[in-house]
N, CA, C and O of each residue as an XYZ file, in Angstrom:
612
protein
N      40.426     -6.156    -13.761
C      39.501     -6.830    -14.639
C      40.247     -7.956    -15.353
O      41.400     -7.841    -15.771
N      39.541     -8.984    -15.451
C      40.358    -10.507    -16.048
C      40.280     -9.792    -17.867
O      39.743     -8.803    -18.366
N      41.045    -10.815    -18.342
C      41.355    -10.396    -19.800
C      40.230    -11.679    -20.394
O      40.368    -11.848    -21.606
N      39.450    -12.344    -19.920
C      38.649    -13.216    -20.940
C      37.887    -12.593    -21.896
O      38.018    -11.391    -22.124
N      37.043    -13.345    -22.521
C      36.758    -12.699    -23.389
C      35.509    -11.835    -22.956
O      35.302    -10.717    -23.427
N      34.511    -12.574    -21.814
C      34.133    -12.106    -21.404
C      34.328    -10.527    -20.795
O      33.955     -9.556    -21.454
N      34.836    -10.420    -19.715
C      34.981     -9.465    -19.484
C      35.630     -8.267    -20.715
O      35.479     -7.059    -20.532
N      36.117     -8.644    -21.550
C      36.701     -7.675    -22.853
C      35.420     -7.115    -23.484
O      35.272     -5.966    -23.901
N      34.367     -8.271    -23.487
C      32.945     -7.396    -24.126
C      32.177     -6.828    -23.313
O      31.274     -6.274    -23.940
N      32.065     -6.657    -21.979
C      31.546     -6.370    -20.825
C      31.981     -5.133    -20.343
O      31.176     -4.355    -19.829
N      33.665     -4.755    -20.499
C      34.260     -3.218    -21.045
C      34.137     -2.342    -22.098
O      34.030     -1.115    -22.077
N      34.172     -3.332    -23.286
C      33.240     -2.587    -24.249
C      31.874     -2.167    -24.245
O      31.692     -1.216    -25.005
N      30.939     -2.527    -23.692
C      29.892     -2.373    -23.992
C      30.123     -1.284    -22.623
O      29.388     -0.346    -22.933
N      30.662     -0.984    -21.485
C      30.202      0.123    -20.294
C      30.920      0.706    -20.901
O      30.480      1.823    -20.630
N      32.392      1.038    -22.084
C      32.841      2.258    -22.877
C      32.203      2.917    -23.605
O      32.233      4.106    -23.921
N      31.441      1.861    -23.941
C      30.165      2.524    -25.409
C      29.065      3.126    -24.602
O      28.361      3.918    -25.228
N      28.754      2.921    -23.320
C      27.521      3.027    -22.634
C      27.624      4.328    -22.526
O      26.745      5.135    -22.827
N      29.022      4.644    -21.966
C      29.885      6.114    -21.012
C      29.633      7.294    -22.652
O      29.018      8.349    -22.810
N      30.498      6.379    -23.635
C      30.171      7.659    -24.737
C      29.112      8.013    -24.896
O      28.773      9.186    -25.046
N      28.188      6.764    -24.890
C      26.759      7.329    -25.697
C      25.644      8.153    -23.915
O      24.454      8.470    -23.937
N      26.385      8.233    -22.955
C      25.947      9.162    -21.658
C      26.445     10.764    -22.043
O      25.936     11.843    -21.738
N      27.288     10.534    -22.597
C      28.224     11.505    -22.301
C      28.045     12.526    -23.734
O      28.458     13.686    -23.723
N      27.315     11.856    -25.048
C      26.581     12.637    -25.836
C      25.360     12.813    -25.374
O      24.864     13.891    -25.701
N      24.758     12.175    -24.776
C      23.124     12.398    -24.004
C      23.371     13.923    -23.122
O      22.723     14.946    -23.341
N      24.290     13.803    -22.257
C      24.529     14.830    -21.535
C      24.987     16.307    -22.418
O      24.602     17.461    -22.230
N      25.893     15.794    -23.370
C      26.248     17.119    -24.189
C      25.504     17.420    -25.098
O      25.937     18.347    -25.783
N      24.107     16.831    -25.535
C      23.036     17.476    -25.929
C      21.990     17.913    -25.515
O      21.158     18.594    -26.115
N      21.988     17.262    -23.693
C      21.070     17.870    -23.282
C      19.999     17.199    -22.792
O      19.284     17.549    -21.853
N      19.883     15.907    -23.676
C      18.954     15.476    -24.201
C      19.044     13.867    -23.566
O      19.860     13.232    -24.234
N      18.582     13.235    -22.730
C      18.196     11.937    -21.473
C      17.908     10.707    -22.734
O      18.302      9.541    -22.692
N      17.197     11.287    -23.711
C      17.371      9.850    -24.639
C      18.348      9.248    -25.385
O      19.050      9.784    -26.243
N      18.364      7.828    -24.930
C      20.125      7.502    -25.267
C      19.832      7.059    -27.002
O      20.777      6.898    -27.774
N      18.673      6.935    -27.342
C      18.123      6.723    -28.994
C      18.896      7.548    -29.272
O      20.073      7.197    -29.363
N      18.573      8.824    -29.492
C      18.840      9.999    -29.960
C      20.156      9.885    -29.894
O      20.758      9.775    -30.962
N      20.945      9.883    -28.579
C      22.750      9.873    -28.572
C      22.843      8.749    -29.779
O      22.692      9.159    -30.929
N      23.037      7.631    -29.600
C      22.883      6.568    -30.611
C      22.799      6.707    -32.246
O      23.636      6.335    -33.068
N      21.937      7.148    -32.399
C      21.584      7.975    -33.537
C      22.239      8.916    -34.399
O      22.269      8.819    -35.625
N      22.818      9.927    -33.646
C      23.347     11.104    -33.502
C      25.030     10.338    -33.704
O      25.668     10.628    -34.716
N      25.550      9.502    -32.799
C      26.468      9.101    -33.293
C      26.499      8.316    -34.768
O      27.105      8.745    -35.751
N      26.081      7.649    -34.744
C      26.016      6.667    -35.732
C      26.119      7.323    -37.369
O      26.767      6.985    -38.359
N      25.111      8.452    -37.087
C      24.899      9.142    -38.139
C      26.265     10.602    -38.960
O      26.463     11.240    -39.994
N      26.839     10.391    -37.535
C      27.755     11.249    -37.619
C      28.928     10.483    -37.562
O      29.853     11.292    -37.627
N      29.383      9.316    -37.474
C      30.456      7.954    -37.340
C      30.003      8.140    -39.020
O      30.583      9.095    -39.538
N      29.060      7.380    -39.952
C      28.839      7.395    -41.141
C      29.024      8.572    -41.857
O      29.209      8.340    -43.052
N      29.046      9.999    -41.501
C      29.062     10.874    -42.487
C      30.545     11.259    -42.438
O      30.923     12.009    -43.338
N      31.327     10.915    -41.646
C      32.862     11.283    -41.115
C      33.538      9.833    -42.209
O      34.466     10.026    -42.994
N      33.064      8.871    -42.091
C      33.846      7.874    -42.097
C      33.687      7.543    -43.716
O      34.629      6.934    -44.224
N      32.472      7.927    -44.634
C      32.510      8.148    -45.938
C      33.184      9.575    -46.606
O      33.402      9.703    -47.811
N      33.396     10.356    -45.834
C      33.924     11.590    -46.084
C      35.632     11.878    -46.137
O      36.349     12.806    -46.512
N      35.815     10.665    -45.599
C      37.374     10.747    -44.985
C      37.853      9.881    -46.283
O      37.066      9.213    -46.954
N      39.446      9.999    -46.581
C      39.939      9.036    -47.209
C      39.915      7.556    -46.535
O      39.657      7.437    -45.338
N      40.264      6.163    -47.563
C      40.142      5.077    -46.351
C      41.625      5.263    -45.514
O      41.456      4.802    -44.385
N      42.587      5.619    -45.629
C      43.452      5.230    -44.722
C      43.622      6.275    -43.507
O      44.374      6.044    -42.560
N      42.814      7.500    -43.633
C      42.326      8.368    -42.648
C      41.179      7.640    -41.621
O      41.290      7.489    -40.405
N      40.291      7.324    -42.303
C      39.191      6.392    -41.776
C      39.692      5.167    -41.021
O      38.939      4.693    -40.170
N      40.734      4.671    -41.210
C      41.496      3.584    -41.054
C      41.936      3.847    -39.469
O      41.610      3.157    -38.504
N      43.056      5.455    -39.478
C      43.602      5.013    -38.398
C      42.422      5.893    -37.288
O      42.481      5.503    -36.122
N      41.647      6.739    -37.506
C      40.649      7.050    -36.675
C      39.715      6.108    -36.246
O      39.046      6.408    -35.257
N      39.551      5.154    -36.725
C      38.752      3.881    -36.035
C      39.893      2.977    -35.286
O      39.327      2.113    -34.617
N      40.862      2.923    -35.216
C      41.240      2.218    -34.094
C      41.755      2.771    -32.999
O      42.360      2.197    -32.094
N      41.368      4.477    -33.157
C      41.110      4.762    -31.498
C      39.729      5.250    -30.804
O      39.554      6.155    -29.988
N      38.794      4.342    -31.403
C      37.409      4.792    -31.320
C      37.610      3.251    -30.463
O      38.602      2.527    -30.552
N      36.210      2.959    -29.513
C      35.864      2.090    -28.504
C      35.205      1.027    -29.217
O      34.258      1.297    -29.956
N      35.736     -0.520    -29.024
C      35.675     -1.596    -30.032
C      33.799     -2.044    -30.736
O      33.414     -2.497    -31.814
N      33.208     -1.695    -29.692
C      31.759     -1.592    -30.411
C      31.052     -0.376    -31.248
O      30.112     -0.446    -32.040
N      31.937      0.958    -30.744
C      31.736      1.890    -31.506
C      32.550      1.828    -33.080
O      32.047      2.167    -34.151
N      33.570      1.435    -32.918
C      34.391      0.677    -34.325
C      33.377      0.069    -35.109
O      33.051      0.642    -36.149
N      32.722     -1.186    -34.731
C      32.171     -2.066    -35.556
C      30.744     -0.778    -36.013
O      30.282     -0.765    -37.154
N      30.348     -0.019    -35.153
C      29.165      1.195    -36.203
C      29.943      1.252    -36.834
O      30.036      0.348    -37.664
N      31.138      2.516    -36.828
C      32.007      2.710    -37.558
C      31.984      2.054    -39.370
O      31.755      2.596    -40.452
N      32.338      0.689    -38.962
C      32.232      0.190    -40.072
C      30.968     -0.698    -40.851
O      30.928     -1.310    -41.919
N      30.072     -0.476    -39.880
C      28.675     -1.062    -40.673
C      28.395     -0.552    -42.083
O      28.213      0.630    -42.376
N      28.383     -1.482    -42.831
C      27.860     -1.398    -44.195
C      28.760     -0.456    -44.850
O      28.281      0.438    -45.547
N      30.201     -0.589    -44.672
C      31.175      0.249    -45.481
C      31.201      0.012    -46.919
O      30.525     -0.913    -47.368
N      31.871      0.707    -47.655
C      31.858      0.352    -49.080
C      33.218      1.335    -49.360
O      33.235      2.566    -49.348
N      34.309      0.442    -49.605
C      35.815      1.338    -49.975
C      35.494      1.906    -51.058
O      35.606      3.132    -51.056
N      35.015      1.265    -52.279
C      34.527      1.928    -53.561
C      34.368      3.332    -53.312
O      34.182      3.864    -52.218
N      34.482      3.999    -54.687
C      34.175      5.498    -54.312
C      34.716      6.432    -52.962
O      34.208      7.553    -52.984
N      35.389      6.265    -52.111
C      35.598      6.737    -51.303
C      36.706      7.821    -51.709
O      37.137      7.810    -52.861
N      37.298      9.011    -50.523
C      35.923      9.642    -50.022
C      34.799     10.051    -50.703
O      34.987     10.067    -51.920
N      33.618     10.413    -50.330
C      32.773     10.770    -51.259
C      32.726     12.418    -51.239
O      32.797     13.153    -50.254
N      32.630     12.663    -52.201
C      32.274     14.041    -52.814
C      31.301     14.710    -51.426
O      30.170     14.334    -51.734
N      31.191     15.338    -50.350
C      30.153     16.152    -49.828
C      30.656     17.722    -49.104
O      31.764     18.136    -48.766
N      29.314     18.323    -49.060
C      29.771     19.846    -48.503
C      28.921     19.630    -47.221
O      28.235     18.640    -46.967
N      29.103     20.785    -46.432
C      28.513     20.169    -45.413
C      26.847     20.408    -44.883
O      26.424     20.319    -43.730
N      26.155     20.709    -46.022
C      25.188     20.405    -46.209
C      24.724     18.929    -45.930
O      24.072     18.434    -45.011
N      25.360     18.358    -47.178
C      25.175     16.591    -47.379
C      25.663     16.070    -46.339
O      25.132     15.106    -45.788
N      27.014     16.771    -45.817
C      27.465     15.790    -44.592
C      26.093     15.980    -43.249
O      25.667     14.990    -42.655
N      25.655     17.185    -43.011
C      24.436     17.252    -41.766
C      23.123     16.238    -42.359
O      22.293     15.712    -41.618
N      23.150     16.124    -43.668
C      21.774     15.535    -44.121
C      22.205     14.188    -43.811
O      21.254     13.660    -43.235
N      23.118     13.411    -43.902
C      23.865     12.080    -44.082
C      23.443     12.029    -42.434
O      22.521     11.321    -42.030
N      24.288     12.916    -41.527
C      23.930     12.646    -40.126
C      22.359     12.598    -39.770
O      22.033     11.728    -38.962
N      21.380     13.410    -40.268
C      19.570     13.449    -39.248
C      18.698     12.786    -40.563
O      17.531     13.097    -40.798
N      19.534     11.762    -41.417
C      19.045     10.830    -41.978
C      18.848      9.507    -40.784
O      17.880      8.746    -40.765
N      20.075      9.464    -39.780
C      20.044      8.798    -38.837
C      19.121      9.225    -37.688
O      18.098      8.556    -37.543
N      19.319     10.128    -36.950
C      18.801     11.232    -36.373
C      17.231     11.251    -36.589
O      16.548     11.208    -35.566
N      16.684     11.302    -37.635
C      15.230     11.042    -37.848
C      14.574      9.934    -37.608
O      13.523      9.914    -36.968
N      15.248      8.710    -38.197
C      14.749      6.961    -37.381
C      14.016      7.460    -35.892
O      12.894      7.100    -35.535
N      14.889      8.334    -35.152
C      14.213      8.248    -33.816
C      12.980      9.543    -33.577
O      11.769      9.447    -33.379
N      13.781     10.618    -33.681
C      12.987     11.887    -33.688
C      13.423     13.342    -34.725
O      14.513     13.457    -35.285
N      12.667     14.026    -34.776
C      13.557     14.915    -35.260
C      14.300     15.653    -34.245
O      13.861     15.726    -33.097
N      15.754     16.384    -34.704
C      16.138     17.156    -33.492
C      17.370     18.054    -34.289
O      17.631     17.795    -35.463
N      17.873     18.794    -33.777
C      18.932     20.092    -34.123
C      20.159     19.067    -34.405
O      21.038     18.692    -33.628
N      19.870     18.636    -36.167
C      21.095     17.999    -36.602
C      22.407     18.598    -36.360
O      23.249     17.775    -36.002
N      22.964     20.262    -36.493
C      23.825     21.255    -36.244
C      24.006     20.665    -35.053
O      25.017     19.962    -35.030
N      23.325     20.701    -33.950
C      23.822     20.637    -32.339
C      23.869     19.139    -32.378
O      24.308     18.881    -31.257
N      23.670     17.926    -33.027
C      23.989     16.875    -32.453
C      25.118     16.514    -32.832
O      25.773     15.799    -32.074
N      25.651     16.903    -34.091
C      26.840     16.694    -34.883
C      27.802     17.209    -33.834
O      28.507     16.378    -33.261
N      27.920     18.637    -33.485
C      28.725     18.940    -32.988
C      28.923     18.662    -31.265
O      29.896     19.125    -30.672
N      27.754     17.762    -30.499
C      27.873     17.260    -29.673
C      28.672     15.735    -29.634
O      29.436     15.294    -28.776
N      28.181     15.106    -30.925
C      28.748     13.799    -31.221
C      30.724     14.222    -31.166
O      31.544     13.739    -30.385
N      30.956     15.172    -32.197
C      32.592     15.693    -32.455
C      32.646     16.143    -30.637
O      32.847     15.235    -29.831
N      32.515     17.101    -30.308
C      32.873     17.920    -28.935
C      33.283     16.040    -28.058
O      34.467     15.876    -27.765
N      32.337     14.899    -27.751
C      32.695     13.764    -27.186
C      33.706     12.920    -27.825
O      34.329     12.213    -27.032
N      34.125     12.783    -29.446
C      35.073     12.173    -30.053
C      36.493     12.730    -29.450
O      37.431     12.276    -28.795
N      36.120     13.944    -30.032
C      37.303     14.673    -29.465
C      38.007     14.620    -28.461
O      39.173     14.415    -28.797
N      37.892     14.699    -27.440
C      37.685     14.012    -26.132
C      38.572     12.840    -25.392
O      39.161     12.772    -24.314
N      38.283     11.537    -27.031
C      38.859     10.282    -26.923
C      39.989      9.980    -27.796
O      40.659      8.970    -27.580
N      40.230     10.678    -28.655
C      41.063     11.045    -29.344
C      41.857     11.339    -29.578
O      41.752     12.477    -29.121
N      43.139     11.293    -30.144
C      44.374     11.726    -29.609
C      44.375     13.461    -30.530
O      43.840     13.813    -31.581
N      44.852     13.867    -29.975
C      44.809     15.578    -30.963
C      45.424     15.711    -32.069
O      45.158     16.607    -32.870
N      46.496     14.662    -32.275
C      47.446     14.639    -33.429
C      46.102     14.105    -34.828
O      45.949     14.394    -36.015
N      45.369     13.213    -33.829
C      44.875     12.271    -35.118
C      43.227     13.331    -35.437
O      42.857     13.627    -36.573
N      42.702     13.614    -34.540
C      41.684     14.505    -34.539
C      42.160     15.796    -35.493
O      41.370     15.994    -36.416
N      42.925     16.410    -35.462
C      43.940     17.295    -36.298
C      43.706     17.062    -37.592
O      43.308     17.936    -38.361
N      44.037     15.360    -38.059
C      44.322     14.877    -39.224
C      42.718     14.375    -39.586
O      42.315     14.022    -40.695
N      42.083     14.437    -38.565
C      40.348     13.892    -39.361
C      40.370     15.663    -40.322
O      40.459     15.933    -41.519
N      40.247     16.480    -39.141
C      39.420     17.536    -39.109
C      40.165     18.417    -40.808
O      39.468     19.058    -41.595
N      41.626     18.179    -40.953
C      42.222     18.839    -42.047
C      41.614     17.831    -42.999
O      41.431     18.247    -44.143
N      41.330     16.812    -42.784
C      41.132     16.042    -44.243
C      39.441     16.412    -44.928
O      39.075     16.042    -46.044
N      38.452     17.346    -43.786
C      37.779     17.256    -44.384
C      37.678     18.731    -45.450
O      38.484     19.635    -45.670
N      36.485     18.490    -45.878
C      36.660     20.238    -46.930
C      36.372     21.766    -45.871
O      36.135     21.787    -44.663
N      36.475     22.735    -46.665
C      36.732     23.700    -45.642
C      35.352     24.078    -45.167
O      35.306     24.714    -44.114
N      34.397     23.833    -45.681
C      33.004     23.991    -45.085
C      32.739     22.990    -44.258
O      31.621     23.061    -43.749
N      33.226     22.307    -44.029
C      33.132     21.334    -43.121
C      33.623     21.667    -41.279
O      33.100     21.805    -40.173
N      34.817     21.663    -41.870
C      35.820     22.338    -40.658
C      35.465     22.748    -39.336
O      35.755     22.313    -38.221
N      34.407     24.173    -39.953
C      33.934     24.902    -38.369
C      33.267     23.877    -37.489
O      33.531     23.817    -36.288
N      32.263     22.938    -38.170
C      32.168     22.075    -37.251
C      32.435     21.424    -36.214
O      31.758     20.842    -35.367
N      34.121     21.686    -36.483
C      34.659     20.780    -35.126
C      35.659     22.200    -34.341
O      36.750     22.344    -33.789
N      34.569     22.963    -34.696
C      35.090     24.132    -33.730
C      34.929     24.416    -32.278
O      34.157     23.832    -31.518
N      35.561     25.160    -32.051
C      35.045     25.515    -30.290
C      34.772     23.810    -29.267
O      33.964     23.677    -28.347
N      35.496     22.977    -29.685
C      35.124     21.536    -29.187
C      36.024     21.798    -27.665
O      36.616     22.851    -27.430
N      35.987     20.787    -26.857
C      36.377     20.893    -25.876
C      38.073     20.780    -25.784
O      38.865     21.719    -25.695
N      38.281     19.765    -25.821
C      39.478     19.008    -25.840
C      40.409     20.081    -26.432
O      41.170     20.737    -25.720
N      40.290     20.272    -28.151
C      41.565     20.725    -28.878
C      41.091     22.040    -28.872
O      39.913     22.359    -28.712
N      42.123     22.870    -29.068
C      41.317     24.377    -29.105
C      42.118     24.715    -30.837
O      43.279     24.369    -31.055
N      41.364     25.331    -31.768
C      42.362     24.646    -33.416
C      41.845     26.990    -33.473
O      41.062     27.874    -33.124
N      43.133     26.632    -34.226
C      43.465     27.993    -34.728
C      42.367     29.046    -35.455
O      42.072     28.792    -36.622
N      41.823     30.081    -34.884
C      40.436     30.721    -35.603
C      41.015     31.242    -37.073
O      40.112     31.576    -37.839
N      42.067     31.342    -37.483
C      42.778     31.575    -39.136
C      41.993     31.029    -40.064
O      41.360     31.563    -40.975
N      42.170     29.096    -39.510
C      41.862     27.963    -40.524
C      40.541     28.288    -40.625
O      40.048     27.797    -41.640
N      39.865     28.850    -40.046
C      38.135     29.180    -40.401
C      37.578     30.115    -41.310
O      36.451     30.101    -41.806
N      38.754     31.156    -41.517
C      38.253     32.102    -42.470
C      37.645     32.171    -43.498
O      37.417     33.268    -44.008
């Protein structure tokens, strides 16, 4: 593949295509809205939840159009924000609802199970400890990392 610029956005956009297939598939679910959604909503509840320099280095191994969600309409202020993971699932099928309703629990953890995935384990490690402990199980049983059943207790 040539390095223009062209072709650089033309890889991005079939990387972003592949993730957002590849949450379609791990939910089950053929509508790529919904994947879309489901990410986005779960990119925003991770990425206000995180400190910024956690947030920082987990977006530059995320895929360059999935980055720019990432950072839509950020606000460093206040960060991280205060949530349990109540607020963090409501933050996600606040997105999630724009399209349909659907099993915020199973999209979250379909969105994480595909991050994971792309991710390096060291840095996935360092999302998953930074968040609070109700949070945590969430990124349990994911594919990729297999994380210690202790830290869940």
């Amino acid at each position: 593949m040539s390095s223009t610029p062209n072709a650089t956005f033309e890889h991005a956009v079939q990387d972003t295509n592949r993730l957002l297939n590849e949450i379609s598939s791990e939910l089950g679910h053929p509508d790529i809205k919904v994947a879309y959604h489901a990410l986005r909503g779960t990119l925003f509840a991770l990425r206000d939840r995180l400190p910024p320099d956690e947030a920082l280095d987990l977006s530059a191994q995320l895929p360059l159009l999935v980055r720019g969600i990432f950072f839509e309409g950020y606000r460093l202020a206040g960060k991280p924000e205060k949530m349990d993971r109540d607020a963090f699932l409501e933050r996600v099928a606040l997105e999630i609802n724009m399209v349909r309703p659907a099993n915020t629990l199973d999209a979250t953890r379909a969105v994480l199970a595909v991050l994971a995935s792309r991710i390096s384990e060291g840095e996935w490690n360092q999302v998953r400890r930074a968040m609070p402990e109700d949070i945590r199980p969430l990124f349990q049983n994911l594919p990729l990392h297999e994380y210690e059943k202790s830290t869940y207790a």
